[in-house]
C-alpha positions in Angstrom: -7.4 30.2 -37.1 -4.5 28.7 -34.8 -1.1 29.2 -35.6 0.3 26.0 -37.3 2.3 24.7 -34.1 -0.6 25.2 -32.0 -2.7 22.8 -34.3 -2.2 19.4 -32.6 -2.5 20.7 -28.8 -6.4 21.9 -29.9 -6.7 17.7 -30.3 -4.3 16.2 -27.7 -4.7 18.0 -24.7 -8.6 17.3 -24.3 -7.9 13.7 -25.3 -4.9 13.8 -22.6 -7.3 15.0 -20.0 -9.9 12.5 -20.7 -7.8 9.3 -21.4 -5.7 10.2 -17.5 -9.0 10.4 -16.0 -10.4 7.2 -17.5 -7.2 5.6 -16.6 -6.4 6.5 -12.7 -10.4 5.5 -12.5 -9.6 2.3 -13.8 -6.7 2.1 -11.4 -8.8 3.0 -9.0 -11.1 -0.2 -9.7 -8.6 -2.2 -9.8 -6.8 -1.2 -6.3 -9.6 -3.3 -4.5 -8.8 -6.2 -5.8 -5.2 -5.7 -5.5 -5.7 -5.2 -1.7 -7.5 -8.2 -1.5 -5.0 -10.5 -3.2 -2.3 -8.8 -0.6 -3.8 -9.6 2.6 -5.3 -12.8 1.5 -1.8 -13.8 2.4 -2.5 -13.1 6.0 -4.6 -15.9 5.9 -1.9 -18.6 5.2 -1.0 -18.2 8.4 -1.8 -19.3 11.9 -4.6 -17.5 13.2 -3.2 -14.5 15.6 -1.2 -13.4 12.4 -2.1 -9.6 12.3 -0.6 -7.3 9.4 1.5 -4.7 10.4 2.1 -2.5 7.6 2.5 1.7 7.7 -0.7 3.0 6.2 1.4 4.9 4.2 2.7 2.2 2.4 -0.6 1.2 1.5 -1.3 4.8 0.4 1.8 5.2 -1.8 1.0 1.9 -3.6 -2.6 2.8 -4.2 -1.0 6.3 -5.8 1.6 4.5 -7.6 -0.9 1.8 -9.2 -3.3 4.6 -10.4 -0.3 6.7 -11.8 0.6 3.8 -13.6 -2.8 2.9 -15.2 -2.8 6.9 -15.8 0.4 7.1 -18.0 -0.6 4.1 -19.6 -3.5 5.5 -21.1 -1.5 8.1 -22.9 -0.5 5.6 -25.3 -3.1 6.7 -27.8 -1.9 10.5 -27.0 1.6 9.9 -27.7 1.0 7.7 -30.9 -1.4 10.5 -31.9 1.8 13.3 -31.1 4.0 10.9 -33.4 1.6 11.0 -36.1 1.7 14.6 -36.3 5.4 15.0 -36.5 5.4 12.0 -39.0 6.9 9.4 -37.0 4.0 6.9 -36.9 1.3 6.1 -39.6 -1.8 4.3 -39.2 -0.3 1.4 -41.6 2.8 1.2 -39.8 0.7 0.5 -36.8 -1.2 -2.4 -38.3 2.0 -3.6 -39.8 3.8 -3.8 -36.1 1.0 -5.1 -34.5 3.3 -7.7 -33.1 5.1 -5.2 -31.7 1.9 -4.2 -29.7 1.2 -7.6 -28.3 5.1 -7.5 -26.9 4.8 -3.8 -25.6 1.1 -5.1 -23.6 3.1 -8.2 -21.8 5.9 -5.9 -21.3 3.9 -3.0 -19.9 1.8 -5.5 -17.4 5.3 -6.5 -15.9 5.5 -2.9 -14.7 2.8 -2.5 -12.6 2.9 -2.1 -8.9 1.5 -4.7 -7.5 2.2 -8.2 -8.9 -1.9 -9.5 -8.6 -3.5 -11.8 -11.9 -5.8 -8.8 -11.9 -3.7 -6.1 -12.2 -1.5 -7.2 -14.8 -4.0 -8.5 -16.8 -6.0 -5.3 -16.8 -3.1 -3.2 -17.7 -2.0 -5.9 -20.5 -5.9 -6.0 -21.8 -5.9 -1.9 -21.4 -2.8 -1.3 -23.4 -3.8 -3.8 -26.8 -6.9 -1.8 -26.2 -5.3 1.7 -26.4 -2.5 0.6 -29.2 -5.5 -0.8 -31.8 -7.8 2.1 -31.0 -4.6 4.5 -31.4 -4.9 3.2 -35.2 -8.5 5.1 -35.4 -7.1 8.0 -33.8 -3.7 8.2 -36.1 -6.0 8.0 -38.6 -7.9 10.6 -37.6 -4.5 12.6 -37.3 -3.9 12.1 -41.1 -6.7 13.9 -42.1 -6.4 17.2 -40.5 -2.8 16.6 -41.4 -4.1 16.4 -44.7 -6.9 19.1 -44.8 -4.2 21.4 -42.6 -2.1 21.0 -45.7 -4.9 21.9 -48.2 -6.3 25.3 -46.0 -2.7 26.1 -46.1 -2.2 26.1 -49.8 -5.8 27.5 -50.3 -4.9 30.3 -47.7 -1.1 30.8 -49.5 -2.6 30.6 -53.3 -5.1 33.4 -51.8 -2.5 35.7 -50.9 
């Protein structure tokens, strides 16, 4: 059996792995549409209007928006970590959800590029993550709890 400090890492760090990759794919998505938005300014202008941007620019803001939609999507890892230091509960989630809606508008202010898409797929993505995060804190509060009870099986044992 794992060491008690260990516990939480067996759960978070697959969940970490899984929820960056869904996210920078998601970003990844969404970049296309961001592009599309950006040079569809090009077309406001007279004809002979040619952008002349640095690739690299374009490259750094395609790394930058999938970063973004990447940390974003450790919400439910971080409210999970919380939970199993005994910061957040699965009530006090439901009881802020307020709180949620604000931190979604917030977050979508963030992202790099400044497209309907974008920010409404990282506000949509973040409500998503903070009302699933309730099942998951959930979830956390039941090892917590049967942690707890192996414990004082394993301690009355001894």
């Amino acid at each position: 059996d794992l060491p008690q400090e260990r516990r939480p890492f067996r759960l978070l760090v697959p969940c970490s792995i899984l929820l960056t990759m869904a996210g920078v794919y998601l970003g990844y998505r969404t970049m296309f549409y961001a592009m599309h938005w950006f040079l569809s300014f090009v077309d406001n202008y007279p004809q002979p209007a040619v952008v002349m941007q640095d690739p690299n620019t374009y490259i750094l803001f395609f790394v930058k928006l999938m970063a973004v939609f990447g940390v974003v999507f450790q919400l439910p890892v971080v409210l999970m970590g919380l939970a199993f230091i005994g910061l957040v509960t699965s009530t006090g989630l439901i009881k802020s959800w307020r709180w949620g809606i604000v931190l979604a508008t917030l977050g979508a202010m963030f992202v790099p590029s400044n497209d309907y898409l974008s920010m409404g797929l990282i506000s949509v993505s973040i409500l998503f993550l903070y009302y699933g995060s309730y099942f998951f804190v959930k979830y956390v509060e039941y090892l917590k709890k049967r942690y707890k009870a192996q414990d004082a099986i394993a301690q009355n044992g001894d």
